[in-house]
Backbone bond lengths (Angstrom), bond angles and torsions (degrees), N, CA, C in turn:
res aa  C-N    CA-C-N  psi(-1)  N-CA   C-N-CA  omega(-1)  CA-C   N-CA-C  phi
1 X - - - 1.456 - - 1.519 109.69 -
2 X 1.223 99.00 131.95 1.676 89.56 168.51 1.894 118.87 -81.37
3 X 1.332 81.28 -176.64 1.786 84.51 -175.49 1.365 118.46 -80.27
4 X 1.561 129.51 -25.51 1.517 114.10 165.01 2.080 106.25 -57.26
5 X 1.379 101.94 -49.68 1.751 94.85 179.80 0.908 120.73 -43.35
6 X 1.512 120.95 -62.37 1.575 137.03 -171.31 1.991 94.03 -49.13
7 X 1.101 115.94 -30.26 1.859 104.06 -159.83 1.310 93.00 -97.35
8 X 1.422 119.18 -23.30 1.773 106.12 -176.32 1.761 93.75 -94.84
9 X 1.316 123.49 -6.98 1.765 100.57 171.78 1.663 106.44 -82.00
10 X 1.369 105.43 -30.06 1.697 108.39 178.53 1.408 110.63 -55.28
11 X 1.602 114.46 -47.47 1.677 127.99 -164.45 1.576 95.40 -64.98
12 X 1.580 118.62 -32.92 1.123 114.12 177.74 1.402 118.36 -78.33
13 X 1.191 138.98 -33.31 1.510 120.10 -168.54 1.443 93.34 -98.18
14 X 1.478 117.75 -5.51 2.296 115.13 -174.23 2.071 70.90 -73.18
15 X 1.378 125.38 -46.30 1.580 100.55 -173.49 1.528 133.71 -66.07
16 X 1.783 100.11 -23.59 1.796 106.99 161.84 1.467 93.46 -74.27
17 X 0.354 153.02 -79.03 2.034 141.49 -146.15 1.711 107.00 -54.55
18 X 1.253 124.62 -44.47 0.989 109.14 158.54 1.429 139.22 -67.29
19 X 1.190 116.37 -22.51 0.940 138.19 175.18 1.798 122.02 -72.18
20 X 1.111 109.86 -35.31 2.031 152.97 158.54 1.435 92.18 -42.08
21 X 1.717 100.52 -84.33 1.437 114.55 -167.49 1.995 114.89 -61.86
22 X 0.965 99.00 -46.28 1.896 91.19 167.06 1.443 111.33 -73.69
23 X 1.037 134.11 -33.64 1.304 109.95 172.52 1.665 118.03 -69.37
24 X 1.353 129.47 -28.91 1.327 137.30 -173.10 1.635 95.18 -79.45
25 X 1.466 126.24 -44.64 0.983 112.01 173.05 1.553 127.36 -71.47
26 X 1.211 125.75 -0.44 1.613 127.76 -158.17 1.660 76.48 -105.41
27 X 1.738 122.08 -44.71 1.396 110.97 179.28 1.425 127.50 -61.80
28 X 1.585 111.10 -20.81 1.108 102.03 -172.02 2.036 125.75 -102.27
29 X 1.477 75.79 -5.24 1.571 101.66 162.96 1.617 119.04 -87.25
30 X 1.008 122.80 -63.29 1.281 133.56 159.30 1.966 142.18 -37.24
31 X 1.388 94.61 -70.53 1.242 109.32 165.10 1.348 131.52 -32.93
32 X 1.098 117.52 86.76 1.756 117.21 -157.54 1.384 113.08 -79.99
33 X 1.783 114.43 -5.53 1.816 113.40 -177.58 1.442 98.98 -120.10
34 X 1.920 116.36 31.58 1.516 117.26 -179.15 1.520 87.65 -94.66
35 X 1.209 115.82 140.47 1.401 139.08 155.64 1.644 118.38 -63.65
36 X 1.355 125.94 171.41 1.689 133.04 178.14 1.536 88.09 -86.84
37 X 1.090 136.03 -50.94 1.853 147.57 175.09 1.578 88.83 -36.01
38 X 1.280 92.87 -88.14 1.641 99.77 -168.52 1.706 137.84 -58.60
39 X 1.401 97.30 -1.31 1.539 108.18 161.40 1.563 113.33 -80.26
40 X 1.478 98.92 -37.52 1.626 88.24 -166.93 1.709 117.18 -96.10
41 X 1.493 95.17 14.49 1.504 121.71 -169.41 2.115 84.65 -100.62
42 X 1.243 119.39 -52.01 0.973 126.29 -163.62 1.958 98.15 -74.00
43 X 1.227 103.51 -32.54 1.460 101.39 -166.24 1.742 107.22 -72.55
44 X 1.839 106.39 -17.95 1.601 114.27 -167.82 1.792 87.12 -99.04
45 X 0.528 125.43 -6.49 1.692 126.84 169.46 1.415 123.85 -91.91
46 X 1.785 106.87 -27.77 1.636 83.76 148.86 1.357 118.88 -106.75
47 X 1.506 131.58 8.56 1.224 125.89 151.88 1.671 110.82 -55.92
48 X 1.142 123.76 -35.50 1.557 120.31 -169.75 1.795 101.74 -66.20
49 X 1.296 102.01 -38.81 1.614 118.63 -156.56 2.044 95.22 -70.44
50 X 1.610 88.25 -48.25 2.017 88.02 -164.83 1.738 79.40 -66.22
51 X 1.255 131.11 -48.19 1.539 103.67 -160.21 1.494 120.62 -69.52
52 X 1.211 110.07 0.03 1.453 114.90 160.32 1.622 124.16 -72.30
53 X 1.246 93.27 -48.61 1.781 114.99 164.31 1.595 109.03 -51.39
54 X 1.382 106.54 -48.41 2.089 103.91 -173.32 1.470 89.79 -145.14
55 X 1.662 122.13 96.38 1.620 124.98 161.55 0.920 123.06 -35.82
56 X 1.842 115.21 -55.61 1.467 122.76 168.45 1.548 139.94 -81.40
57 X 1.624 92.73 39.03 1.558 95.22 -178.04 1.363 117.71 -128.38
58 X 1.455 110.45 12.92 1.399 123.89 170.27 1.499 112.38 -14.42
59 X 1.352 112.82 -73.60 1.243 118.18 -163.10 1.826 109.29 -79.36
60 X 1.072 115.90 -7.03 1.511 117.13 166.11 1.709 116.08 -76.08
61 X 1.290 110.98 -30.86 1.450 132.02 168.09 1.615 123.58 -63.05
62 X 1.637 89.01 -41.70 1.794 102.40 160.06 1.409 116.24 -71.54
63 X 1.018 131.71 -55.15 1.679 136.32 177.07 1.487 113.02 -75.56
64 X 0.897 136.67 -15.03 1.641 127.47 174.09 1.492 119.53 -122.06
65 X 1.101 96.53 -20.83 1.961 96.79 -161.97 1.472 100.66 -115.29
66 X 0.972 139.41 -40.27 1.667 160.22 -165.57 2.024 93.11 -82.94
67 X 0.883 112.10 -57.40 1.295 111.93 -176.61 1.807 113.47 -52.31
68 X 1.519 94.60 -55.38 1.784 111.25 178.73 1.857 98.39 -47.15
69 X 1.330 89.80 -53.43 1.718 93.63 -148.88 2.430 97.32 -79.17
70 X 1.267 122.24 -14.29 1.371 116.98 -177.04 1.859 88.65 -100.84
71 X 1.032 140.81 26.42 1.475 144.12 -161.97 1.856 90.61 -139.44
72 X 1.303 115.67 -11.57 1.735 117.53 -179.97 1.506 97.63 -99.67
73 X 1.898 99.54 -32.96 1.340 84.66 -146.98 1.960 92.22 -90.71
74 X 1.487 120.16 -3.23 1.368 141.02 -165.27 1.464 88.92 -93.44
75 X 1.180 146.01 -29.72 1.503 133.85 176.39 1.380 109.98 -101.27
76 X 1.437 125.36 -37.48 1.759 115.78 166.81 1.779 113.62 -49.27
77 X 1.247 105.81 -47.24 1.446 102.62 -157.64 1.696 83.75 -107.03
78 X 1.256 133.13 55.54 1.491 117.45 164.54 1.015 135.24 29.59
79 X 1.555 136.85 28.81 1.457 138.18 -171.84 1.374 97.92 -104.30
80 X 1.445 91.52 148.15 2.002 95.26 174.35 1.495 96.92 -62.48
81 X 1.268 115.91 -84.09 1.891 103.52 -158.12 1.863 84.21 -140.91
82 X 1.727 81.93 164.42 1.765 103.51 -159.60 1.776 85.69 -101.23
83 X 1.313 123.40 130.58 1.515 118.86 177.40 1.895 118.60 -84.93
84 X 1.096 89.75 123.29 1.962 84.37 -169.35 1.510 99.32 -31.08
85 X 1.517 115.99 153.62 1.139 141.19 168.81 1.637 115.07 -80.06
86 X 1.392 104.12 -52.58 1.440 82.45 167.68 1.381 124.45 -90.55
């Protein structure tokens, strides 16, 4: 691949991931028949999804995106803090 491709397939899935993460978050704020189960069931489902999008970004997914989205699901359902999963 050349390098204009390679930067417009990146520009494209940096737009699924954002796109991933606001919708999971609008669900997990919103959704008034989502469960405390099913947020954090929903929150490891789009971790599965962005690491499909970027293999090697596991741990960028843990520190930036995972935090935002268990901090929606830590003020809907009133819990002090959600304990990492792994």
């Amino acid at each position: 691949m050349e390098a204009e491709e390679l930067l417009r397939d990146e520009a494209h899935r940096l737009r699924r991931l954002r796109l991933l993460v606001d919708v999971t978050a609008q669900m997990l704020a919103e959704d008034d028949l989502l469960t405390f189960c099913e947020g954090l069931r929903l929150i490891e489902a789009a971790r599965t999804a962005a690491l499909r999008l970027f293999p090697d970004k596991q741990e960028t997914f843990d520190l930036i995106i995972r935090p935002r989205l268990e901090r929606i699901v830590s003020e809907r359902f009133q819990v002090p803090a959600i304990a990492p999963l792994n």
